[in-house]
C-alpha positions in Angstrom: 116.8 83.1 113.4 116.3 86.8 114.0 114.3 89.3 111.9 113.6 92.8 113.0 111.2 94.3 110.3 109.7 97.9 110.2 106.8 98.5 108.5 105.8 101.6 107.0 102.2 101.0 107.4 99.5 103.8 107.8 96.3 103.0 110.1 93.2 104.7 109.5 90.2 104.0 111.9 86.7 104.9 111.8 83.8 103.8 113.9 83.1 100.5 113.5 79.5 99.2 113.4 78.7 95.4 115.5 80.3 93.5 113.2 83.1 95.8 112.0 86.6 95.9 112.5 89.7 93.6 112.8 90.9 93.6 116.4 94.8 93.6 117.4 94.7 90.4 120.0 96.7 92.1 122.7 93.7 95.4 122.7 90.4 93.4 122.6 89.9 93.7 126.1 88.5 97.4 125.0 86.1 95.6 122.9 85.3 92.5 124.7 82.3 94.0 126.9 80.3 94.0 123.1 82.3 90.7 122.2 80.8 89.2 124.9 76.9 90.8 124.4 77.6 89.0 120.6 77.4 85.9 122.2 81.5 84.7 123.1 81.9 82.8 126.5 85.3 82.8 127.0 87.6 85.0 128.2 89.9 87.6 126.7 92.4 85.8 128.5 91.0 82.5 127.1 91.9 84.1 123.8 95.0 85.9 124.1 97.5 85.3 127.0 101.4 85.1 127.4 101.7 83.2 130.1 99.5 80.3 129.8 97.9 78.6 126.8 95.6 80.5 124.8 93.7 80.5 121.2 96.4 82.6 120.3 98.8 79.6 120.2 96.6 77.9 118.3 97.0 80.5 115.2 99.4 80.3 112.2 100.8 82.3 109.5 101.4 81.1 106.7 104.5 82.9 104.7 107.1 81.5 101.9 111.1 81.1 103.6 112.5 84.3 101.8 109.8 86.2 103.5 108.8 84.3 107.1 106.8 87.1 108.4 105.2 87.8 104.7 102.3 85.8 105.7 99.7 85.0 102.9 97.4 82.5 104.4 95.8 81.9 108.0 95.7 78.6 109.2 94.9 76.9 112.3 96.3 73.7 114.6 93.7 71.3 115.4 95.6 68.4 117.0 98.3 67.9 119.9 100.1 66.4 116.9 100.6 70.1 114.7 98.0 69.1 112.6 96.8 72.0 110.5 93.8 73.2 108.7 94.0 75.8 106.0 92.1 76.3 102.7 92.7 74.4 99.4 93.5 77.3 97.4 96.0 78.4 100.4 97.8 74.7 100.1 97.5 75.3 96.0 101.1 75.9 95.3 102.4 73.3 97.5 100.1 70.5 95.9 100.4 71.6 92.5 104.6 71.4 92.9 104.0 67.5 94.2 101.6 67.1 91.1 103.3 65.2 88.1 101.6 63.8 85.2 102.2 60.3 87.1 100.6 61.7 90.5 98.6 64.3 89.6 97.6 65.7 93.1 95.7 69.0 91.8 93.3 66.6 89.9 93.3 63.3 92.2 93.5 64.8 95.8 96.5 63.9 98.1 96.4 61.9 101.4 98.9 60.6 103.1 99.2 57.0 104.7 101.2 57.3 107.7 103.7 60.2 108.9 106.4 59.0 106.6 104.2 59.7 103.7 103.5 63.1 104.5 105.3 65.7 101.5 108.0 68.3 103.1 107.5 71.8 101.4 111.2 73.7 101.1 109.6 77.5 100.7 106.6 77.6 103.5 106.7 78.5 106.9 104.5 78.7 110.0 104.5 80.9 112.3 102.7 81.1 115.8 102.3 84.1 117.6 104.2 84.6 120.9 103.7 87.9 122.1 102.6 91.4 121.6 104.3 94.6 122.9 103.6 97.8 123.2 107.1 99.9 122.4 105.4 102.9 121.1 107.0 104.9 124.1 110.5 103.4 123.3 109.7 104.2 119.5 109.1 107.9 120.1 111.3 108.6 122.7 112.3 112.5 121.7 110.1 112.5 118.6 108.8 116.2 118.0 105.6 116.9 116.4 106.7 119.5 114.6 109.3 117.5 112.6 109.5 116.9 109.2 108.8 113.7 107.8 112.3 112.5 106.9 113.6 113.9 110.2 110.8 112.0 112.2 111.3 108.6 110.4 115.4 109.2 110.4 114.7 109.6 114.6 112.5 106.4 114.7 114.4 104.2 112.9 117.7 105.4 115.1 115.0 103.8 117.8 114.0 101.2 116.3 117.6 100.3 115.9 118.2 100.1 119.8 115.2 98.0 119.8 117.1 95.5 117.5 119.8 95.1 119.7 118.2 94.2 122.9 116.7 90.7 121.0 120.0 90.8 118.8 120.9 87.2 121.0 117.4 85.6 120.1 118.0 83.0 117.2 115.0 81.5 118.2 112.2 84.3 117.1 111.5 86.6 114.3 110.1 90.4 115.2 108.2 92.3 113.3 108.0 96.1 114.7 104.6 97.2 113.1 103.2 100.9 113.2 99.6 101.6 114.2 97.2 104.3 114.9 99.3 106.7 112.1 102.8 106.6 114.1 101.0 106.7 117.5 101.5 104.1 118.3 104.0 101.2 117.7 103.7 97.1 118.4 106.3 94.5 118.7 105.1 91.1 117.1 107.1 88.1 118.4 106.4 85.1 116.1 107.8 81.6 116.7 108.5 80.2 112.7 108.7 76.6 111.6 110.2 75.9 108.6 109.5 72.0 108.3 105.7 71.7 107.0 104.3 68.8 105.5 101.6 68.4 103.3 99.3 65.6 104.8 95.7 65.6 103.2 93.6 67.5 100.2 90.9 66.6 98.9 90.8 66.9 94.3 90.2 70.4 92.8 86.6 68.8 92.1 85.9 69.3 96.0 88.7 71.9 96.8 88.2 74.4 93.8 84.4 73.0 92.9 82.7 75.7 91.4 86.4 77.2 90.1 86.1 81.0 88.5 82.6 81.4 88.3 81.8 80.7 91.9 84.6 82.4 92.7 83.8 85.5 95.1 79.9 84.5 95.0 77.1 82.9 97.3 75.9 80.3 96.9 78.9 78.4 97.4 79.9 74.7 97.5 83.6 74.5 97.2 85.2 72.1 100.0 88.4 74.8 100.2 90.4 72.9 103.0 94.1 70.9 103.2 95.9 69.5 105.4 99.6 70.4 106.5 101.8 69.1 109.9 104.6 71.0 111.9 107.2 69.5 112.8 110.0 70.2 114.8 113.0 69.3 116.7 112.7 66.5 119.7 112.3 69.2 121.7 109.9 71.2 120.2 112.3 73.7 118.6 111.9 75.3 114.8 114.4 74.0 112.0 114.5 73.2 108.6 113.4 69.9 107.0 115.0 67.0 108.4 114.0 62.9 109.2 114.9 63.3 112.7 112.4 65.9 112.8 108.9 65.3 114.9 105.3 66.3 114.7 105.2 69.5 116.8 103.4 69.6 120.1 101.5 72.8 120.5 100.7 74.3 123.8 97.6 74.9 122.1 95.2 73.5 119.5 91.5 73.7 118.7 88.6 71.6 119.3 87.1 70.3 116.1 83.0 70.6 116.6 80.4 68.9 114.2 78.0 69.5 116.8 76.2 72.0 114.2 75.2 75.9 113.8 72.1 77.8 113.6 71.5 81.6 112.2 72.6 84.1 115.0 75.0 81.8 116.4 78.5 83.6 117.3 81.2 83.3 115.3 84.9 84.4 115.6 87.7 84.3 113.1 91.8 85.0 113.8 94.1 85.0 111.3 96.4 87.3 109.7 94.7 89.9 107.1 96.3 91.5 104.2 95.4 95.3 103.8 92.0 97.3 104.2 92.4 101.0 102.8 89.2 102.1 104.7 90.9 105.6 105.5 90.5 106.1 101.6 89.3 109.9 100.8 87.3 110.8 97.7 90.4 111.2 95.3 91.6 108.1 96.2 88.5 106.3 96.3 87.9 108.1 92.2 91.7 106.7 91.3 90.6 102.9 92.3 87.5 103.0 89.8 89.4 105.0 87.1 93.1 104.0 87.6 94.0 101.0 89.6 90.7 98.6 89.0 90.6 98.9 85.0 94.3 98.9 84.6 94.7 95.4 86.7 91.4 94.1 85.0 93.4 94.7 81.7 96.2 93.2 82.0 95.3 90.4 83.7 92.8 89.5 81.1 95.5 89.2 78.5 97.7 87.0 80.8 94.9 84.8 82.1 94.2 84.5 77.9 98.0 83.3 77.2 98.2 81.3 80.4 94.8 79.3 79.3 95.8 79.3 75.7 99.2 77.6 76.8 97.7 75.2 79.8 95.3 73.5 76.8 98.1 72.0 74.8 99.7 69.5 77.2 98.7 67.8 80.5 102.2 68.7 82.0 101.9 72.6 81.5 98.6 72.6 82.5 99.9 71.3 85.9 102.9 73.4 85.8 101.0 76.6 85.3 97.4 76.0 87.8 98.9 77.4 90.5 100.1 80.7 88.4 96.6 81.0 86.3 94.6 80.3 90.1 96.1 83.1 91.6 96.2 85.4 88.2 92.7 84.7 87.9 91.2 85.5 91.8 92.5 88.9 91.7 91.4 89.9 87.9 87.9 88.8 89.3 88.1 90.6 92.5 89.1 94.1 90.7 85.8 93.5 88.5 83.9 92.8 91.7 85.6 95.9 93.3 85.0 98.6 91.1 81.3 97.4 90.4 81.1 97.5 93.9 82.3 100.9 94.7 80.2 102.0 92.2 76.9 100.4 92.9 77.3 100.6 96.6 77.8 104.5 96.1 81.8 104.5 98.0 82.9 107.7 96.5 79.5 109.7 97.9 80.0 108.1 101.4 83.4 109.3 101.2 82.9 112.7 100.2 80.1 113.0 102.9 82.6 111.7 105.3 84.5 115.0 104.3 81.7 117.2 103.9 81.5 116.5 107.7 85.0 116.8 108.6 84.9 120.4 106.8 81.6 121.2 109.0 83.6 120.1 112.2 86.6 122.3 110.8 84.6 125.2 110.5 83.5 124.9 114.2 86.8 124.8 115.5 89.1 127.2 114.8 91.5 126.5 116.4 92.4 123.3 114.0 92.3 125.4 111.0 96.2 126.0 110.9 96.8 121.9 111.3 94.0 120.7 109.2 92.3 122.5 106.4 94.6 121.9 103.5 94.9 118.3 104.0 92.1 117.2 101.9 93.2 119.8 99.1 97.0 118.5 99.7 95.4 114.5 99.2 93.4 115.3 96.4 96.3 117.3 94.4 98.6 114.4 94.7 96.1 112.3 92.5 95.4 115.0 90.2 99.2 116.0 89.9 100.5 112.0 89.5 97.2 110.7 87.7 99.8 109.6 84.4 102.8 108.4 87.0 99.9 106.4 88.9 98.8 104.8 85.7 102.4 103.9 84.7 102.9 102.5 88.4 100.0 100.1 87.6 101.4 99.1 84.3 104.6 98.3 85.9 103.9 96.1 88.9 101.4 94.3 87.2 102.6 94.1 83.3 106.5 94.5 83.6 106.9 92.6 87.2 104.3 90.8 87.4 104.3 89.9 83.6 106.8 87.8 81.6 109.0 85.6 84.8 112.2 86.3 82.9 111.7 89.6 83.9 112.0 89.0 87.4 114.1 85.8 87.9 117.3 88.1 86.9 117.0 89.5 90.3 118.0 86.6 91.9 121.3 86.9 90.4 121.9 90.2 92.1 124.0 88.4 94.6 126.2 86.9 92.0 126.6 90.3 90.5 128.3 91.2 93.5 129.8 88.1 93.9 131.9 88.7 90.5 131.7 92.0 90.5 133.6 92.7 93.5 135.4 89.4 93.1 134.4 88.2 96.3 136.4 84.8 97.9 135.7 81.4 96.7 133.2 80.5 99.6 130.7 83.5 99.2 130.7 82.6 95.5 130.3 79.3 96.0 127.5 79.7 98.8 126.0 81.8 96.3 125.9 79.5 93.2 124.8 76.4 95.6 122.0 79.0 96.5 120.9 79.6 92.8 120.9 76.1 91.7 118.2 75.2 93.8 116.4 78.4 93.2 116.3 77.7 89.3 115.7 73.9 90.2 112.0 75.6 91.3 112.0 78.1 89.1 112.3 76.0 85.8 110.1 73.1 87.1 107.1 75.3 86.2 108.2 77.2 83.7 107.3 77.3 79.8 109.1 79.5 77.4 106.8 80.0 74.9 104.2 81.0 77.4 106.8 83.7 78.7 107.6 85.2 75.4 104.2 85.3 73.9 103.5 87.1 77.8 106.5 89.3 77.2 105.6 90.4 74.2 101.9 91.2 74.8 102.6 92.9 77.9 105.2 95.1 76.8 103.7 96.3 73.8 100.4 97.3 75.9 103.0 99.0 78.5 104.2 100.4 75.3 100.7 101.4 73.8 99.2 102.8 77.1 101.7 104.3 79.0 103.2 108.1 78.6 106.7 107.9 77.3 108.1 109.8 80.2 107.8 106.7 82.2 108.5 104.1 79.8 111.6 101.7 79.7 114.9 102.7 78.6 114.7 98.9 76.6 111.5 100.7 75.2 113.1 103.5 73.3 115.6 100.9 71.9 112.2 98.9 70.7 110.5 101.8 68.9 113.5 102.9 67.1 115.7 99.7 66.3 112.8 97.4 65.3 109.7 100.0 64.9 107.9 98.8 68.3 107.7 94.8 67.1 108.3 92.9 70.2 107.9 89.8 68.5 110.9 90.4 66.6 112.9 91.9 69.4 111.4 88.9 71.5 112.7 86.7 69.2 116.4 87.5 69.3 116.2 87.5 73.3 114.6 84.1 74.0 117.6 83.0 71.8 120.3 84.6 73.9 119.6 84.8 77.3 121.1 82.5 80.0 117.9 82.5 82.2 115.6 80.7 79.1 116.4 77.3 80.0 117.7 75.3 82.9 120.1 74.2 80.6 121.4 77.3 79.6 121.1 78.3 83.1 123.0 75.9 84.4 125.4 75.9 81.8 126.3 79.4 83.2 126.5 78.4 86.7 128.9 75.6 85.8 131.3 78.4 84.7 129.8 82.1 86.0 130.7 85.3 84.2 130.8 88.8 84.9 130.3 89.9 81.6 127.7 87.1 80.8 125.9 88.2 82.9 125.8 92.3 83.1 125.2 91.8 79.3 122.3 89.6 79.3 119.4 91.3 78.0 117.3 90.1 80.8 119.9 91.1 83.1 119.2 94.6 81.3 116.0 94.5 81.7 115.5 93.3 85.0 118.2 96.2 86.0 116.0 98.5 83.3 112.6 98.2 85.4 114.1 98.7 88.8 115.7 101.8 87.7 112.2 103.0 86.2 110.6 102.0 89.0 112.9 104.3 91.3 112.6 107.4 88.9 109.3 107.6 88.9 109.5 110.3 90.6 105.9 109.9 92.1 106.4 112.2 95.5 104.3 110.8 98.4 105.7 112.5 101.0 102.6 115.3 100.8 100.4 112.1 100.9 101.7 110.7 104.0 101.7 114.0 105.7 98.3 114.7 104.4 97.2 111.1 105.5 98.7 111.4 109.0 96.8 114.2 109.8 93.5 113.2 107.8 93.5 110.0 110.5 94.3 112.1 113.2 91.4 114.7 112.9 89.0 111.7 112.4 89.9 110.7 115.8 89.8 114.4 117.4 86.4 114.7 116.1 84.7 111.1 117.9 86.7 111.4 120.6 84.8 109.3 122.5 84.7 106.2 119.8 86.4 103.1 119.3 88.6 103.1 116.1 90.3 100.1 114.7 93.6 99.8 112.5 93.6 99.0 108.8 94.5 95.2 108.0 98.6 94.9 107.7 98.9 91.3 107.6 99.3 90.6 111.6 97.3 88.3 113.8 93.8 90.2 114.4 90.1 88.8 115.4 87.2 89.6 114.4 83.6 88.7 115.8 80.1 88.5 114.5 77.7 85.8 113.6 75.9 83.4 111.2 73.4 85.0 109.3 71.6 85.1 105.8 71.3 88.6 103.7 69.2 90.0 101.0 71.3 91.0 98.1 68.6 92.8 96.4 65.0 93.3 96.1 62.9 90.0 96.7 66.0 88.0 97.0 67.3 86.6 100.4 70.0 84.0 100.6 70.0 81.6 103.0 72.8 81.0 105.5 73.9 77.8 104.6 74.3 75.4 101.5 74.4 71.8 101.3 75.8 68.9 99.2 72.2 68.9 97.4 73.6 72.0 95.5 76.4 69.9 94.6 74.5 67.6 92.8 72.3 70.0 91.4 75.0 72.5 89.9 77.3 69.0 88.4 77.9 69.5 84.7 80.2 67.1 83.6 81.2 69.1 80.6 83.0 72.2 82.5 85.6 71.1 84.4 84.9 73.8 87.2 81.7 71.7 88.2 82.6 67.9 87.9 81.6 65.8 90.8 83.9 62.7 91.4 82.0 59.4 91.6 82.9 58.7 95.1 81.3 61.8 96.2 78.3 61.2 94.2 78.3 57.5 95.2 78.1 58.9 99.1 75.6 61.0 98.2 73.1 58.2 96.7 73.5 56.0 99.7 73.2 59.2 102.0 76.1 57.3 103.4 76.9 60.8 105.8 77.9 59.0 109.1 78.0 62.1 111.8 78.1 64.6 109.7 74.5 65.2 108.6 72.7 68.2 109.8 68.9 68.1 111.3 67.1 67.7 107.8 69.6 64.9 107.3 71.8 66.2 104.3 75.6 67.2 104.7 75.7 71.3 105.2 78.7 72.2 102.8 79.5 75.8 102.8 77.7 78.8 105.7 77.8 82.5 105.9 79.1 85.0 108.9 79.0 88.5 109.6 83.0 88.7 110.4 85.0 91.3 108.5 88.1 89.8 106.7 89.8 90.1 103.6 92.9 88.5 101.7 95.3 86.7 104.3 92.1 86.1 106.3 92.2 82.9 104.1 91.9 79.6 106.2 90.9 81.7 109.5 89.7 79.4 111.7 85.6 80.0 112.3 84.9 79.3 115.8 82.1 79.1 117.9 81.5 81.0 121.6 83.4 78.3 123.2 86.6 78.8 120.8 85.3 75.5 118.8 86.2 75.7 115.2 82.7 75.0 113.0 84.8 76.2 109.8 87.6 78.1 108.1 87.0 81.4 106.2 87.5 81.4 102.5 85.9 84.1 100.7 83.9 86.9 100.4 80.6 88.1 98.7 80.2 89.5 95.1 78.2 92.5 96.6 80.6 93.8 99.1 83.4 93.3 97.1 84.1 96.9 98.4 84.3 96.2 101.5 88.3 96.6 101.8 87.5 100.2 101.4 84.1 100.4 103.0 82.4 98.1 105.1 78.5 97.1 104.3 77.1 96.2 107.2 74.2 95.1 105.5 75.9 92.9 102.5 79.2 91.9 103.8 79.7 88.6 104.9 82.7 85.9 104.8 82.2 82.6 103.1 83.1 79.6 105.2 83.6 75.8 104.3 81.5 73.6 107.2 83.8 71.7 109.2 81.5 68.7 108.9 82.2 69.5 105.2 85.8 69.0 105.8 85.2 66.1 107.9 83.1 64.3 105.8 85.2 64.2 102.5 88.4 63.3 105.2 86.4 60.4 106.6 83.8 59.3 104.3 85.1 60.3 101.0 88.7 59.6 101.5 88.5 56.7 104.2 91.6 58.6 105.9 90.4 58.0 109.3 93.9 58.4 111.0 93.3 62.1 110.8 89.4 62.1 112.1 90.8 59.8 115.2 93.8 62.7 115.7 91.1 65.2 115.2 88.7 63.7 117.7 85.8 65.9 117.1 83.5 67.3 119.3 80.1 65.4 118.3 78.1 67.2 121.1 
């Protein structure tokens, strides 16, 4: 299958301190002189190489099937069988839609006998890095500096389009064409994907999500945040879909599992595929993430994660259908708290603005960039003074309209069938396309809940409603206020009892017989169709931003010439290096590097569900029954600290040591550099990473599945 995707990203790059930065594989060997003084003893070629077997080939993105190259998680192979290490919360969804009431894996942990007991997951994907190429001077080709920006991205993407057609014959591969260094450069990923993954070991959320919301983003930490998944593949080693002919994929590549141990200043590497960093951020932008985006998030997610809980605590089976949805509702509302305290405490806006105090001193020494550069910061910081209400309102509607009440969005999965019947399209589309739905809303309604929805709906609407300037509310809005006097309850009411999309039944009831006016007149349909047409008249001009951007990263780099930059995160495959180390927080306190399954013991409170400790693990810890997986003092080390920059999607990096060993897999960040996506504190930030005689232990000792530690075969010393 073939995928060409262009992303519009833009890079910034400043200096980057020892442990700063996030390093495109196919460019470390500009860093890897100071790679090497951190400690590594391998090669770059060791790490990244097309011709022969590298770490590289050892890496995997994880992504959902609509969106292959969307990837989400990191992971890692660690057998020649495809076995595959990620982090709890990154398998979360996929255990949590095996969990019933009957097999409740969220609760009792998963682990499978034998390969025919392993769990096939439809919607996730892995994908292994093949390649990287430069194309940058294919990409600009003819492309004048003095073009506008719709005339220079109408000239690229005529490029980009020649591009497509030279791999137009590979099925095999997906592309992704990904712009870096502000449009200076551009980078073909090539990105072998499997979609047959199998769900082969978790441990209970009592090891995998010990500690839950409250130790969520903080150190100390004791959460064993791992699961297990397999490729598989064709007899030949080929990607396809899920099938019992299919076997466990041989990599040319897979890691070394050590328990041999770590001490403070050891090396550490992670790779894996990071979200987004926005550490080009100016002032103004920095001032509209503490006043806009931060408290608007922190909001409405509050209310959600209060209907979600409210709901979950009536009945076993929506509990189970909603964990996933609350989990991942919940990290982010805590992370915006932890962000905008952080900016604020760790002074971001004044670092920024001194960041431009300099540029203007550099500006006023060199005249002869006065005509390119000194309006950009004026052009930046009018945008978020002219838009401050439109940016508010674009808050409101990712998070409150799409990202709120489900019924809102599941109507756009019936935008295909709108064609379908709209342009009366032959019997075999149609029918491709209701196959296609039925197995969508199969998914869809397995974890669903009206009354969950509609009490969502109609809190989240009326705050849209409440907070947002009229100019950008929805049109369904107006008919609110003026036919039922802004109740949403009321108008809620008569629209759960309606639609088609507010039960399977319904739903299916539809798809047994589809109609275009059942459809078009459905007042989700409406809505749905409502929303996307607000969305699009914003009206929210950011063409004067991405011009002003553009050249704000582009002086930065004319005035350190002579520095190394690196690209903001963009979800592909990128390294970072650094060590294990402890920090001080605060005055007169200073954390230690590691934890152990002491603090397990000591935090257990078996009246809070977020801190239970399951007998068997407590029973192992009487008998100190730790096998090879004690450290020197004779305890089990649980959770240790690195210097390594990362952020989301860094989730279930692989942690390795200077020999490309993996001692753990990244997981989380620190409360006090929960800033760090926009600025990095050298001083506070550090990653979070579960042990991997952690992970070992609970496989082998804990749950006795010693198939997988004799696949593994770990390094002992």
């Amino acid at each position: 299958m073939k995928k060409i995707l262009l992303f519009w990203f833009v890079f910034a790059f400043f200096y980057a301190s020892a442990d700063e930065g996030m390093w495109v594989l196919s460019l470390i060997n500009k860093k890897y002189d100071d790679i090497k003084k951190q400690g590594l003893k391998l090669s770059a070629e060791d790490i990244y190489n097309i011709n022969h077997a590298s770490l590289k080939d050892a890496i995997v993105g994880l992504s959902n099937a609509e969106s292959p190259l969307g990837f989400f998680c990191s992971a890692s192979i660690v057998s020649s069988k495809g076995l595959v290490f990620t982090n709890h919360h990154c398998g979360y969804e996929s255990i949590q839609q095996h969990s019933t009431i009957e097999h409740n894996y969220l609760a009792d942990g998963f682990w499978a006998k034998d390969y025919k007991d392993e769990l096939p997951n439809e919607n996730l994907c892995a994908s292994i890095l093949v390649k990287i190429e430069d194309v940058t001077t294919d990409v600009l080709d003819g492309i004048d500096s003095k073009m506008s920006i719709s005339e220079r991205n109408a000239k690229i993407e005529e490029k980009i389009k020649i591009i497509e057609s030279e791999y137009a014959n590979d099925q095999e591969n997906n592309y992704q064409i990904v712009d870096m260094f502000a449009g200076n450069q551009y980078l073909l990923f090539v990105y072998k994907t499997f979609y047959d993954v199998r769900l082969v070991g978790a441990p209970p959320s009592s090891i995998g999500k010990f500690g839950g919301d409250t130790d969520n983003w903080m150190w100390t930490r004791h959460t064993g945040d791992f699961s297990i998944f397999r490729i598989y593949a064709t007899a030949d080693g080929k990607p396809a879909p899920y099938s019992a002919s299919n076997v466990p994929y041989q990599p040319k590549k897979n890691l070394k599992v050590s328990i041999k141990g770590i001490d403070k200043g050891d090396y550490a590497m992670t790779i894996g595929f990071p979200g987004t960093t926005a550490r080009y951020m100016t002032s103004s932008a920095v001032k509209n993430e503490i006043d806009i985006v931060a408290p608007s998030v922190i909001k409405i997610r509050e209310k959600k994660l209060s209907i979600i809980s409210n709901g979950m605590s009536k009945a076993e089976k929506t509990k189970i259908q909603y964990a996933s949805k609350y989990s991942e509702c919940s990290n982010y509302y805590k992370y915006y708290i932890g962000e905008r305290e952080q900016l604020i405490r760790n002074n971001v806006l004044n670092k920024k603005k001194n960041i431009e105090e300099k540029f203007n001193q550099w500006l006023q020494n060199h005249s002869d960039k006065k005509e390119e550069y000194q309006n950009v910061l004026s052009i930046i910081d009018n945008y978020y003074n002219e838009y401050k209400e439109g940016l508010l309102a674009y808050q409101y509607l990712n998070e409150a309209i799409f990202g709120g009440s489900e019924l809102v969005y599941f109507p756009f999965k019936t935008f295909s069938l709108f064609q379908d019947l709209q342009y009366k399209l032959p019997n075999d589309s149609l029918q491709f396309t209701l196959n296609d739905l039925k197995k969508q809303a199969d998914n869809f309604y397995k974890d669903f809940d009206p009354n969950i929805d509609k009490e969502l709906f109609v809190a989240l609407f009326s705050m849209y409603a409440n907070d947002v300037n009229p100019l950008y509310h929805l049109g369904v809005m107006n008919l609110v206020e003026k036919k039922y006097k802004g109740d949403y309850k009321k108008y809620a009411d008569i629209i759960y009892s309606k639609s088609i999309f507010t039960s399977k039944e319904k739903f299916d009831k539809f798809l047994a017989n589809p109609n275009y006016k059942t459809l078009t007149n459905d007042p989700f349909f409406i809505i749905a169709q409502d929303a996307l047409y607000t969305y699009w008249m914003m009206n929210i001009n950011e063409d004067s931003l991405h011009f002003a951007e553009r050249l704000w990263i582009k002086a930065q780099m004319e005035m350190y010439p002579d520095s190394i930059f690196y690209p903001d995160a963009n979800s592909t495959i990128r390294l970072s290096y650094g060590n294990v180390s402890d920090y001080e927080p605060r005055d007169a306190v200073k954390y230690d590097f590691y934890t152990t399954i002491d603090g397990i013991m000591e935090k257990e409170d078996p009246k809070n569900d977020e801190f239970i400790v399951p007998a068997r693990l407590k029973e192992l810890y009487q008998k100190k029954d730790y096998g090879w997986y004690a450290n020197k003092q004779g305890t089990v080390p649980v959770c240790f600290l690195t210097t390594n920059d990362i952020t989301g999607g860094n989730s279930g990096s692989c942690v390795l040591d200077a020999e490309g060993n993996l001692i753990g897999l990244a997981f989380d960040g620190n409360w006090e550099a929960m800033s760090g996506d926009i600025n990095y504190e050298p001083k506070l930030q550090r990653t979070i990473c579960v042990d991997s005689r952690y992970v070992l232990f609970i496989i082998d000792k804990f749950a006795g599945a010693t198939r997988l530690i004799n696949e593994i075969n770990p390094i002992k010393e």
